[in-house]
C-alpha positions in Angstrom: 64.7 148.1 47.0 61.8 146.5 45.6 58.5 147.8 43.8 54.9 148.3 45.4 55.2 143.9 46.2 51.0 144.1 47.1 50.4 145.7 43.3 50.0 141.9 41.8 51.7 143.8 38.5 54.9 144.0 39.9 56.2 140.3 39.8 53.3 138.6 38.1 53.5 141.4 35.3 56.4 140.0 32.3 59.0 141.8 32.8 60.7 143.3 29.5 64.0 141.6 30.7 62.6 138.2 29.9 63.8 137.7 26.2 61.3 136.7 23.7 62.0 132.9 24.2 62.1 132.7 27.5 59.0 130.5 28.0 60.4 127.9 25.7 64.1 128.4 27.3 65.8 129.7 24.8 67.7 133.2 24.2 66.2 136.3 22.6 66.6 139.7 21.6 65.1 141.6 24.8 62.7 144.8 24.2 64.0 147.7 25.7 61.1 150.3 25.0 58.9 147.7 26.9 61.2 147.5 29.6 61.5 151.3 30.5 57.5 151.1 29.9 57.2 148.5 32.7 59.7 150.2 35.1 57.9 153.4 35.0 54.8 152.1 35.4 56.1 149.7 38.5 57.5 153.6 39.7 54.1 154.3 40.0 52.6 151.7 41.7 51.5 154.0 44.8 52.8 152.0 48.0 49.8 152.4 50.2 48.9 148.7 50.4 52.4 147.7 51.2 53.3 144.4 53.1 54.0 143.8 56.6 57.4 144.0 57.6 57.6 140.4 58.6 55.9 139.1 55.9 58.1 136.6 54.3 58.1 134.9 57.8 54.2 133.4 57.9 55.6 131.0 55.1 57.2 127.8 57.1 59.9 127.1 54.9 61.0 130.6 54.7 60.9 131.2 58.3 62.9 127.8 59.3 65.8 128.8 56.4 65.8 132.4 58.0 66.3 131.3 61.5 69.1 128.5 60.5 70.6 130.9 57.9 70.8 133.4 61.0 72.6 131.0 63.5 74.9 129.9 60.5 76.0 133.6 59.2 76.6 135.0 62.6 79.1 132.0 62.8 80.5 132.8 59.6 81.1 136.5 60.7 83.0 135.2 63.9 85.4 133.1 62.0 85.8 136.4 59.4 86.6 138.8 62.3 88.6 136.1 63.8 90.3 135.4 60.2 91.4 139.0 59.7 93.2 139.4 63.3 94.7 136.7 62.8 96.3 136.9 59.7 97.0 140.9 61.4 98.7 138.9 63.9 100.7 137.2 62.0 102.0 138.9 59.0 101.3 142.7 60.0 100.6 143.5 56.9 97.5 144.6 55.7 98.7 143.4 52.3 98.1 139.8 53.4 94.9 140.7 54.7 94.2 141.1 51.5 95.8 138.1 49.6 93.3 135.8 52.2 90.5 137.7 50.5 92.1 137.2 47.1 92.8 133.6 47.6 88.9 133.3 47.6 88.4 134.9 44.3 90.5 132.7 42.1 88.8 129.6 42.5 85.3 131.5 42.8 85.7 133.0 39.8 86.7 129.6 38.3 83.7 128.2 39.2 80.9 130.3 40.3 79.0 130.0 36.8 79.2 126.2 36.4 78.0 126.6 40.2 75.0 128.6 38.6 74.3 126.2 36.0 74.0 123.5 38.9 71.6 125.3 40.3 69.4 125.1 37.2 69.7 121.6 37.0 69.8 120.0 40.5 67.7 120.6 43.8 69.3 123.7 45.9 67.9 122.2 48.6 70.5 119.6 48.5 73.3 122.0 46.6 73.3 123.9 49.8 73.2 120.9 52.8 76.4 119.6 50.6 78.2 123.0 50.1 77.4 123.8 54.1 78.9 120.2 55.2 82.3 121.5 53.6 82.1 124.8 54.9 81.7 123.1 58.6 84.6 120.8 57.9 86.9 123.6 57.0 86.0 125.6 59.6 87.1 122.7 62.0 90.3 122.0 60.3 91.1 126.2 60.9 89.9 125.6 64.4 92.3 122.6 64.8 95.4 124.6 63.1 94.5 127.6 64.8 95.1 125.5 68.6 98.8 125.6 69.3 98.7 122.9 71.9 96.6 120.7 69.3 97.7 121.7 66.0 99.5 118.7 64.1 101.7 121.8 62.3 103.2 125.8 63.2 99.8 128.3 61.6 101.5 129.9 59.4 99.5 132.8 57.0 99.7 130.6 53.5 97.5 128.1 55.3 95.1 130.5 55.5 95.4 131.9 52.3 94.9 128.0 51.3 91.9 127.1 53.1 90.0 130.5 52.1 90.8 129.0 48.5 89.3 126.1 49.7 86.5 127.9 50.8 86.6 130.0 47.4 85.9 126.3 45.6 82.4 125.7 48.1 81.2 129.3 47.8 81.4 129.2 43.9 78.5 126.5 44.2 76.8 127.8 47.7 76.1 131.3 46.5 74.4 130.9 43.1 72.1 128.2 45.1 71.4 130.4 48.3 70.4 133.4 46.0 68.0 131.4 43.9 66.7 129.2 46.4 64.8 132.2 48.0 61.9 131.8 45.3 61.7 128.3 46.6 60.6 129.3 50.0 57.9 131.3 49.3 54.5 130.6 47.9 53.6 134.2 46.9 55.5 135.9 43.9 54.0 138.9 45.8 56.2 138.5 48.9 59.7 137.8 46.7 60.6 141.9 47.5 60.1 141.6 51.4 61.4 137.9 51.6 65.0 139.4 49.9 64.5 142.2 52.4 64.3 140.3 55.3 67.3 138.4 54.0 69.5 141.4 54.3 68.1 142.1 57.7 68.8 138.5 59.0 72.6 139.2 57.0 73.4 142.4 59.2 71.7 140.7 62.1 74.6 138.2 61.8 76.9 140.8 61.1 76.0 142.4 64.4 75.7 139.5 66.7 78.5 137.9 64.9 81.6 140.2 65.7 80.5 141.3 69.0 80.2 137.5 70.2 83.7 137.6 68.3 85.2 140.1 70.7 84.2 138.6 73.9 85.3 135.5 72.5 88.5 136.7 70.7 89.6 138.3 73.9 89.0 135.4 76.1 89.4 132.0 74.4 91.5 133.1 71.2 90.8 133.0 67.8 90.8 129.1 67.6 87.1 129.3 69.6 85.5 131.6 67.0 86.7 129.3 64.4 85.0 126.5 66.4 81.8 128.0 66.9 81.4 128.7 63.4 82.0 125.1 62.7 79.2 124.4 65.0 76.9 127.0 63.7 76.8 125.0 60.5 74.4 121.9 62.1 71.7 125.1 62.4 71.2 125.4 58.6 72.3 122.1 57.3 68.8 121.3 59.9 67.0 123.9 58.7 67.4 123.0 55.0 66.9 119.4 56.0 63.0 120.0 57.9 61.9 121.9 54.3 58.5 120.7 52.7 59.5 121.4 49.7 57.8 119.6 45.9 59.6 117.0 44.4 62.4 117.8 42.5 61.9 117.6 38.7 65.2 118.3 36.9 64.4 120.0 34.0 65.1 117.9 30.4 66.8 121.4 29.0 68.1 124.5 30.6 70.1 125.9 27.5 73.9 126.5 28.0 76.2 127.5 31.3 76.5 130.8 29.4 73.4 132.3 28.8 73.2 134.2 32.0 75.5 136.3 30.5 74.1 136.4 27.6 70.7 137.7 29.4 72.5 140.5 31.0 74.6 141.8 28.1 70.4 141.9 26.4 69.2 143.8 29.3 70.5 147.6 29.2 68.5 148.0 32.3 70.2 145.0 34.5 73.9 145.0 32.6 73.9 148.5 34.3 73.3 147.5 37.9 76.1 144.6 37.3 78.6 147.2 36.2 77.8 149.5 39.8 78.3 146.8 41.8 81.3 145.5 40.2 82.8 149.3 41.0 81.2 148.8 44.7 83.0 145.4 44.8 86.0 146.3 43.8 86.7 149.8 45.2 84.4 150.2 47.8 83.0 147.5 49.8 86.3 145.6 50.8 86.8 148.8 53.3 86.5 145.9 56.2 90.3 145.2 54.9 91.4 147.3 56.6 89.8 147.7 59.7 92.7 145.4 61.6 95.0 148.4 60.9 92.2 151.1 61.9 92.1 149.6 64.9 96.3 149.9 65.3 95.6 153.5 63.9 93.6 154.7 66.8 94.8 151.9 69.4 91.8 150.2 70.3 92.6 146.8 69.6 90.5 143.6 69.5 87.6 145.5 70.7 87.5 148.4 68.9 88.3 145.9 65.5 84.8 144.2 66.3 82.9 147.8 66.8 84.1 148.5 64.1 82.3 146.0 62.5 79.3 145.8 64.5 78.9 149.6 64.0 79.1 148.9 59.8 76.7 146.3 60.4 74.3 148.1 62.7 73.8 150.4 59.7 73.3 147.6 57.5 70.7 146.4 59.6 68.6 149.3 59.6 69.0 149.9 55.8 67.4 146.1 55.9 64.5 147.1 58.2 63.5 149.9 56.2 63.6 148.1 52.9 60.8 145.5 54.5 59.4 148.0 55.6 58.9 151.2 53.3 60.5 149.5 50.0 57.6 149.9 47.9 57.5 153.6 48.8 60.9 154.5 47.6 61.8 155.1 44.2 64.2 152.4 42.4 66.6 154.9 40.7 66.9 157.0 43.5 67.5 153.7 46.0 70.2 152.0 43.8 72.0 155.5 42.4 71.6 157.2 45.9 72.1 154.5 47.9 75.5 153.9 45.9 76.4 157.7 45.8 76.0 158.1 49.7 78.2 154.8 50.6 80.9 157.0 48.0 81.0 160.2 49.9 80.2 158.4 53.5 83.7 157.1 52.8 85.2 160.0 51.4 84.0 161.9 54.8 85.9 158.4 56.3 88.9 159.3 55.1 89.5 162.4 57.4 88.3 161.1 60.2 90.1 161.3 63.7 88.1 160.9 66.7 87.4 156.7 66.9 83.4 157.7 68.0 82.9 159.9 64.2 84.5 156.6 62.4 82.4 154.6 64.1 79.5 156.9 62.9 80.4 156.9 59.6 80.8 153.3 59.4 77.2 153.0 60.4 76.2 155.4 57.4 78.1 153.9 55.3 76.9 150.1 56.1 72.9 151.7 55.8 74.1 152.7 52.2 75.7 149.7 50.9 72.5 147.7 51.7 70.0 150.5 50.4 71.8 150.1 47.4 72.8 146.2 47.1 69.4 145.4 48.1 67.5 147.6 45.9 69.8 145.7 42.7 69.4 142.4 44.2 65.2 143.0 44.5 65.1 144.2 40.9 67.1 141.8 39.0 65.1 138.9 41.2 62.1 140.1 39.9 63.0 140.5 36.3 65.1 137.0 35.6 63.2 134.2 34.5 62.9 131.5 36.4 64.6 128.7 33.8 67.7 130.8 34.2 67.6 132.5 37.8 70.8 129.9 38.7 73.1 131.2 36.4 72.3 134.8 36.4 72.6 135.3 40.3 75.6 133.0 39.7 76.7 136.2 37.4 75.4 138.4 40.2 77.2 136.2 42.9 80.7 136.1 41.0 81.0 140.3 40.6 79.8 140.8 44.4 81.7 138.1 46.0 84.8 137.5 43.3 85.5 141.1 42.3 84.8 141.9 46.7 87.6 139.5 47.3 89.9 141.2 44.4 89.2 144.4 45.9 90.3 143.3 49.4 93.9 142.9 47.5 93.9 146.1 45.4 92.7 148.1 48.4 95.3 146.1 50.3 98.0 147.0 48.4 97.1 150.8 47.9 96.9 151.1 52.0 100.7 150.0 51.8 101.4 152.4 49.2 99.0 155.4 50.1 98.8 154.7 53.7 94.8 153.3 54.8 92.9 156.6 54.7 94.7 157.2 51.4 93.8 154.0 49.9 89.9 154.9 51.4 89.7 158.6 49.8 91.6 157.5 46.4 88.6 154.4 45.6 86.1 156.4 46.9 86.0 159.0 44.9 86.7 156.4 41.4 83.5 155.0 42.2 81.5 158.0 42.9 82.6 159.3 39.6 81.8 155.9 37.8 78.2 156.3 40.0 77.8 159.4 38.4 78.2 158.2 34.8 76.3 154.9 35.0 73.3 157.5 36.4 74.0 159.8 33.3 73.8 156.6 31.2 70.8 154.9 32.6 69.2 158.9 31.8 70.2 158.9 28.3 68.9 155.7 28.0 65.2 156.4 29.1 65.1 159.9 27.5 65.9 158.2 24.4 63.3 155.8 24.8 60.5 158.0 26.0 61.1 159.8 22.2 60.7 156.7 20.5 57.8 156.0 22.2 56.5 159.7 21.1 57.5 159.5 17.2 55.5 155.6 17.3 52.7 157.4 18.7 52.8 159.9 16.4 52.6 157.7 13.7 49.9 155.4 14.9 47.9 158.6 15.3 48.6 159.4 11.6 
């Protein structure tokens, strides 16, 4: 959720976040009493001369990375539909549904930050044509194992576990990139709110088109085809990112240590607070996908009903993303991140009990709206607030708790479904992260009611 983006204030104004020395690159001690002074003042920027919902698009390099992006992620979601039957297939064990996940977080969380202070000091641009090339290769070798009459070898589930390791190694330098290369593409600080916006909306797009084209293709050619076309998907963005106009690149002569985007959070109450929600989202609540191969064996609907499942989550998602390009500048920040993180909590907890397939279905498409209300919302605010020297490393911070701590929770929530039976494992995380919701409001609360008095006792004693 971003803040009114056609107020100038609300990216040009300095944010509080940015330490004291971040102009000269260095690390300071950050001001919290400006920062809550800033974010109530961006609350109350009235969103009457908010942006066109397509926006982001009129820019030429934005709108060629969106389209390619688009192409490329619906791919990706075919292979990770095709991924999880397979390994279903296979093992029958939702437990090694969730080691594949795993497998991706060990070397991501290895790497991600050295990934985010590459992305300080090199061009993204060429970062992300690199990290996409061996993304299409390993998509092709997956394709190749994953044809019996072709394969040099039996598919067995560790060579998947291996390759998403594999893969685990190229998103630790991909994602830190891809999340700060958005304030390459566009030439207006103004339009940073709708462009992220629009970048959820072309995510859930994917996630749409990309497991229905997986069922038809799932159910006709085989897994081995989805894995293919994903392969192929790749040329669209590795194009894309190829046709940019984009300045030189001029590496810069310092950009401080790997570290300091840590270091920047830890300083800022207000964004070491969204961090810690979506490291609860990630690990209790947004790997629910884990499970959806045994949902579907649950309610016998198979292949097909797998993929609506995941079309109906991302359906939701997609109008969550439509509204935030939309109507973001009209909706409050807390109540967007907070809310948006409370509703996906009890949208689950509702999940748990349900029986007819149509009402999961339903609540899948609620739940999918909230996760992107929220995750959008945080994303927005803490790409407004970082400074730009250190943008790489702190989305690499941002990029390690969603997508390393995501993978983690695919095992834990894994193992719990074996333990607790799914629906079990569902209502237990759901209602941990609710109640960690809750507190992390109750904290952000304290925090600005403490601030607003200090701001009234230094009044008082100016007046005197």
């Amino acid at each position: 959720m971003s803040e009114p983006l056609d107020a100038g204030a609300t990216t040009e104004m300095p944010s509080a976040s940015v330490t004291d020395a971040d102009a000269s690159g260095r690390t300071g001690r950050t001001d919290h009493m400006q920062q809550d002074e800033i974010d109530a003042a961006m609350e109350a920027i009235p969103g009457s001369q908010q942006l066109p919902l397509f926006y982001a698009l009129r820019f030429r390099n934005y709108k060629l990375y969106f389209y390619g992006q688009l192409i490329s992620v619906a791919g990706t979601w075919m292979q990770d539909v095709a991924q999880k039957w397979l390994v279903w297939e296979l093992t029958k064990s939702s437990t090694w549904v969730g080691i594949v996940s795993a497998a991706n977080a060990i070397p991501y969380v290895l790497f991600a930050i050295w990934g985010g202070h590459i992305a300080d000091r090199h061009s993204r641009r060429l970062i992300l044509i690199w990290t996409q090339a061996a993304a299409m290769v390993l998509a092709f070798v997956l394709a190749l194992l994953a044809t019996k009459s072709i394969s040099p070898i039996p598919l067995q589930a560790w060579h998947i576990v291996l390759i998403s390791g594999l893969s685990g190694i190229v998103n630790a330098f991909n994602m830190p990139a891809q999340q700060a290369f958005v304030t390459d593409l566009v030439e207006e600080r103004g339009a940073l709110g709708n462009a992220i916006a629009l970048n959820s909306l072309r995510f859930n797009l994917a996630r749409i088109l990309g497991p229905m084209l997986a069922g038809i293709v799932l159910v006709k050619f085989g897994t081995s085809a989805c894995f293919a076309l994903n392969g192929v998907s790749f040329l669209a963005v590795i194009a894309s990112l190829a046709m940019l106009r984009l300045p030189a690149f001029v590496r810069q002569a310092r950009t401080g240590t790997v570290f300091d985007g840590f270091l920047y959070i830890a300083r800022t109450p207000s964004v070491l607070r969204i961090i810690l929600l979506i490291a609860a989202g990630s690990i209790l609540t947004w790997p629910l996908s884990t499970l959806f191969p045994e949902f579907a064996a649950l309610f016998h609907v198979g292949e097909r009903g797998f993929s609506a499942m995941m079309s109906a989550n991302g359906i939701g998602a997609a109008i969550a993303g439509l509204v935030l390009a939309w109507a973001g500048s009209r909706l409050s920040r807390r109540v967007a991140i907070y809310g948006g993180s409370a509703l996906f909590c009890i949208s689950l907890l509702f999940l748990a009990a349900a029986q007819p397939f149509w009402l999961m279905l339903l609540l899948l498409a609620v739940s999918g709206f909230a996760m992107i209300l929220f995750g959008i919302s945080s994303q927005t605010k803490i790409q407004e607030e970082v400074p730009d020297a250190l943008r790489g490393r702190v989305m690499a911070v941002y990029s390690l708790v969603f997508n390393g701590l995501f993978s983690v929770g695919g095992l834990e929530i894994g193992y719990l479904a074996g333990r607790l039976k799914p629906m079990g494992a569902v209502h237990l995380n759901a209602a941990v992260c609710l109640v960690l919701t809750i507190a992390i409001l109750a904290w952000s609360l304290v925090d600005k009611r403490r601030i607003e008095a200090e701001e009234i006792a230094a009044g008082d004693i100016l007046a005197q």
